[in-house]
N, C-alpha and C positions, 0 to 999 in steps of 0.2 A: 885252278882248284879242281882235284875229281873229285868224280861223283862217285854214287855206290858201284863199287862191280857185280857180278853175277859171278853167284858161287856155281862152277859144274861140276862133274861126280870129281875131276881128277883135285880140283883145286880144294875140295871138301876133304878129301883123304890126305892132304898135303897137313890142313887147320888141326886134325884129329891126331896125325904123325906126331906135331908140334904141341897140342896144348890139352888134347882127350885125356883126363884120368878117370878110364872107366875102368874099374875092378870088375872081376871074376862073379860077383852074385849080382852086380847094375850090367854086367852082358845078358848074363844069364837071364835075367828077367826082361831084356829086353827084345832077345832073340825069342824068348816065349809067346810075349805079348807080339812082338812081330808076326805072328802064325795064327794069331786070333783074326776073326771075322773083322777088314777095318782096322785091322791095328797098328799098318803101319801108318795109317793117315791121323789117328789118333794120337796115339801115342807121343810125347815130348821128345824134342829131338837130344842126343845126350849134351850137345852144346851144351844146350837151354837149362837140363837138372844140373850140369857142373854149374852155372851162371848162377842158379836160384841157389844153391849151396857156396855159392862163394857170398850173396846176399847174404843169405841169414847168418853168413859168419861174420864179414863186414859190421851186422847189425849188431852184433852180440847178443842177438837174438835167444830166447826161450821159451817164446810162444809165439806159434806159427798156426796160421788156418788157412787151410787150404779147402777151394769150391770146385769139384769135380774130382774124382781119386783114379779113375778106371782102371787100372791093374796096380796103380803105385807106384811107377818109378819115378815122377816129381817127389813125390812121398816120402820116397827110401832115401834120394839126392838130399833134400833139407832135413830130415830127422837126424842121420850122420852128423850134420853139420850143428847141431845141437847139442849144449853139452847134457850130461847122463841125468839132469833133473830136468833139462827141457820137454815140452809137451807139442806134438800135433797133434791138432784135431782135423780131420778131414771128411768132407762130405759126399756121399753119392746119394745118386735116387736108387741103386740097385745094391745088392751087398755079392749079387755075383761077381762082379769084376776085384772089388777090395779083396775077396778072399784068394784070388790069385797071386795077387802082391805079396799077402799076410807071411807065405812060406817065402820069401823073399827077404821081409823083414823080422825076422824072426834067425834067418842065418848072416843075419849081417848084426843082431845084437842089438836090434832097436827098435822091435817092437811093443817094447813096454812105452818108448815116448812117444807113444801113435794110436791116436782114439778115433775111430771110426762112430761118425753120425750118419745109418741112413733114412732119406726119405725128401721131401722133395726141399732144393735147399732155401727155397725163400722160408719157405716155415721153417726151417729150422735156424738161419741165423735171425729170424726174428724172435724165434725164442731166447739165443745166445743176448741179446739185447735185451731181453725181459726176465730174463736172469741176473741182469748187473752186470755185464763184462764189456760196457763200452770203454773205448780206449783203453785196452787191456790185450791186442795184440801186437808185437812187433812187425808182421809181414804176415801180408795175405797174399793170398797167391789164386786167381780163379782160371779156372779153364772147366768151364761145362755149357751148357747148352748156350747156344748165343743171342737167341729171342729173348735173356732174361738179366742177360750182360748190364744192361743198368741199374737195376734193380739190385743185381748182385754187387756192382760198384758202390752203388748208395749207402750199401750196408759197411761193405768193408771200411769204407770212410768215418764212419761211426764207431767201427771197432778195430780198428787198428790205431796205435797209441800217437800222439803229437812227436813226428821226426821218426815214425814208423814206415810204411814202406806198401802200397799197392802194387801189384805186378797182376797185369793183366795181359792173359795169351791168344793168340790169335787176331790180333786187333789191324792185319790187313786182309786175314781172311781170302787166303788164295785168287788176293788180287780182287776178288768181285766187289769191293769197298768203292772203287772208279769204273765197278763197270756199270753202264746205265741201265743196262736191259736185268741187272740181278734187286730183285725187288720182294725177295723169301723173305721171313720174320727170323732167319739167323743173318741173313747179311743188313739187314735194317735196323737189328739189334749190335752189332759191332759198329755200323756208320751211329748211331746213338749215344753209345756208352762214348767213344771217340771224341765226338762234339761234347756230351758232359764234359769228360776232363781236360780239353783246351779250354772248357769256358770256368773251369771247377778255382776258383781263387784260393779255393785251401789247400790246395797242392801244387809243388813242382813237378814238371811233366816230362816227359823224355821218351819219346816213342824209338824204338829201335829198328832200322828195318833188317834183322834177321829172325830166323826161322820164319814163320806165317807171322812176323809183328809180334814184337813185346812190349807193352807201355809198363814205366814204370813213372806210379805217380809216389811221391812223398808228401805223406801229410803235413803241412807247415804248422808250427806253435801259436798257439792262441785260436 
């Protein structure tokens, strides 16, 4: 039986030849965010936004929340993927990186399904839950700070609907997840949220190991 291989630049450009459909304004904006401080470490690989938009299509998905936005190309990738009465709501703690995206999603025709919350996001999907909108989202989608990654799982759990869809990014975290000596409150917060959902009985689990780790948990019924 093998095991995983190791993707290198050439074998990556081989994946992208074969199954990349990035259009002209998900270049565009990523070659932007590319140029930003940290953006290419940030930023979503486009595998990853084709992957999350073939989810929310799969799901038949029309409401999507997304935790952490930074310029939006997760953003632009699912809201496409949504038909013309679907809604994302997505969150930052800043509104300068959202308004990057905005002209982005805005020439691709979709940002009218795309509502920008910001401010810090534990308060804000606590509020989403004090609003009434538990089990009321098809796929969540988190990628922001990782000190806060359970907290933000806890929630999504709550609000994402029975046979809905968690996808959580970053979940090997450049490897420091097995390394002993990394012991920061963002790699202590991915080893955490991790063990929640191996132990979590209300979801099916399925961690990926490509890009920096993708788990994707499904909510189970009942």
């Amino acid at each position: 039986m093998a095991n995983q291989i190791g993707v290198d630049p050439e074998l990556l450009a081989y994946v992208r030849e074969f199954s990349l459909r990035e259009d002209d304004v998900l270049r565009a904006l990523r070659t932007h965010t590319g140029e930003l401080p940290g953006g290419q470490s940030l930023q979503v690989m486009a595998e990853e936004g084709q992957l999350l938009a073939l989810l929310v299509s799969l799901l038949g998905a029309t409401r999507v929340l997304e935790v952490g936005t930074f310029t939006g190309y997760s953003t632009l990738c699912m809201a496409r993927a949504l038909p013309p009465h679907g809604r994302l709501v997505t969150c930052d703690i800043s509104a300068r990186w959202p308004e990057i995206g905005a002209e982005y999603w805005h020439r691709a025709g979709v940002a009218d399904r795309i509502e920008v919350r910001i401010g810090a996001a534990v308060e804000t999907l606590d509020k989403m839950l004090d609003e009434g909108t538990h089990s009321s989202f098809d796929l969540v989608f988190i990628d922001a700070d990782k000190a806060n990654y359970p907290q933000y799982y806890e929630f999504a759990v709550q609000l994402v609907r029975p046979g809905g869809l968690v996808v959580v990014d970053n979940t090997l975290f450049f490897g420091r997840v097995v390394d002993p000596t990394a012991g920061d409150p963002d790699t202590a917060g991915v080893r955490r949220v991790n063990a929640m959902i191996r132990d979590d009985q209300r979801v099916d689990v399925c961690l990926l190991p490509m890009a920096d780790g993708i788990t994707l948990a499904r909510r189970r019924a009942g």
